[in-house]
C-alpha angles and dihedrals in degrees: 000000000000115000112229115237109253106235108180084233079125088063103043104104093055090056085041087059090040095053088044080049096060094032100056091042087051084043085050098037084054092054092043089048081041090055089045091051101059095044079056093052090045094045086053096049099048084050086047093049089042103050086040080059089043083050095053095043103056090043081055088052095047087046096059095036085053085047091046088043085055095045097045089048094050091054089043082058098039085045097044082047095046090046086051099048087044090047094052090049093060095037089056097043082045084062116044089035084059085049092040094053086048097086112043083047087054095050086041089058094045103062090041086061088040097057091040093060095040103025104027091090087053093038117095122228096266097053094055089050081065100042087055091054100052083053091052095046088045089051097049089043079060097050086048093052096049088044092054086042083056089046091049095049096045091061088042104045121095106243110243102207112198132141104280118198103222100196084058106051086037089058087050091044092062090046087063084052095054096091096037089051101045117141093004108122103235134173108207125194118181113178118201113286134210123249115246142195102246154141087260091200091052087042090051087050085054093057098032085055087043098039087054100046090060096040091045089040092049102046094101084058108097084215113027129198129211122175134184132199159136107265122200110277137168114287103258089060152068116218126192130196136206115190128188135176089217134127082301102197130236107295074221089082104037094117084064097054097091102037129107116269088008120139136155110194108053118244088259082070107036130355127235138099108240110253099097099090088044093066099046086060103051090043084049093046088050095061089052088249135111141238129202139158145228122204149156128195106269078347100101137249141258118194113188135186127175130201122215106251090222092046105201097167136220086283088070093245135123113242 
């Protein structure tokens, strides 16, 4: 007998069932993966429509700061015109109202002086009291007039920048002190100082104000103290310092130190007019730099300013 050939046929339908099996779970996993597929596409899409609205958004955003930018820089211009102008304008009025006040005052002095001389021997005592005091008051109207001229001309003059060597013009500030000191007992102490791009003349104008105001302050001390010297300051500046161990003033009122009229002792104390320490700050300022002060009541006083080490000026350029 001849053996038949074993072919599988007997198993064929559960391979059959098999094979539909895989198919329809391909055919499945395809739509699932197609599925899958389009929530993808739409995920995509919403984040692409979403970052093109965050685009436009924030284009939007830059659009209106660089508006605003624009706006904001044209109204810093109008406004530092319009300061300028404004500024001028007082400087000039300040001016011409100090040249204007010369003469009257002159003519004021004069026949003070004049009475004084004809009439002094016929005047009671009284009279001449008063005659005294109009002369005063005319002599201190004179100091305030060519205080306010100073003032005038500091916001006026060019600024000369140059190196300027501080333990030098120090030196020829106090010789400028020896008459007005004579016979005050000081003790003086002047540390090295560092050398600074400056207006030297301006700069000069800053010590001699400073100088004066210890040596004036300190004038009731029977020995008085007066120190100079460079304080610690930020890196990109040089500050100096002036001590005394004078009539100092309430720390209260420091923020009126530096204005124009402002003083803190009456004339009966200490004589001035007030415009001294204006004048420090807007030659100060000028430079770019800043002034400030440190004091206690019959404690003494320390004034400091301090000059940029790269000057560049109030113009904008470098020096």
């Amino acid at each position: 007998m001849v053996a038949k050939p074993t072919t599988g046929i007997g198993k064929k339908p559960d391979d059959l069932a098999s094979l539909s099996l895989t198919v329809t779970a391909m055919n499945e996993a395809l739509m699932l993966g197609s599925v899958r597929q389009h929530e993808l596409t739409e995920a995509a899409e919403l984040s692409n429509a979403k970052l093109q609205e965050e685009i436009r958004e924030r284009k939007h955003a830059e659009d209106e700061i660089h508006r605003l930018n624009a706006e904001l820089e044209q109204r810093v211009v109008e406004r530092t015109a319009q300061l300028e102008t404004a500024n001028g304008e007082l400087e000039a009025f300040s001016y011409s109202v100090s040249h204007d006040l010369r003469a009257p005052l002159r003519h004021v002095m004069g026949f003070v002086e004049l009475l004084q001389k004809e009439a002094g021997p016929s005047l009671s005592e009284q009279s001449l009291r008063h005659l005294t005091t109009i002369s005063e008051a005319a002599k201190q109207m004179g100091n305030l007039i060519d205080d306010l001229l100073d003032f005038s001309r500091v916001g006026r003059a060019e600024i000369q920048m140059t190196d300027v060597n501080l333990d030098e013009l120090v030196r020829e500030t106090l010789d400028d002190f020896k008459a007005k000191i004579k016979g005050r007992n000081i003790v003086w102490k002047i540390h090295p100082l560092p050398p600074v791009r400056a207006d030297r003349a301006l700069l000069r104008m800053v010590l001699v104000n400073l100088i004066s105001n210890a040596v004036k302050f300190t004038g009731t001390r029977t020995e008085a103290k007066i120190e100079i010297g460079c304080a610690p300051s930020n890196d990109g500046e040089t500050a100096i310092f002036i001590r005394d161990n004078g009539a100092g003033f309430d720390p209260r009122y420091t923020h009126k130190l530096f204005g124009v009229f402002q003083r803190l002792h009456s004339q009966d104390q200490f004589e001035g007019t007030g415009i001294g320490l204006a004048n420090v700050q807007r030659i100060i300022h000028r430079h770019g730099g800043r002034a400030w002060a440190e004091g206690v009541v019959d404690g003494g006083a320390t004034f400091y300013f301090s000059i940029p080490k790269q000057n560049k000026g109030t113009n904008g350029h470098r020096n």
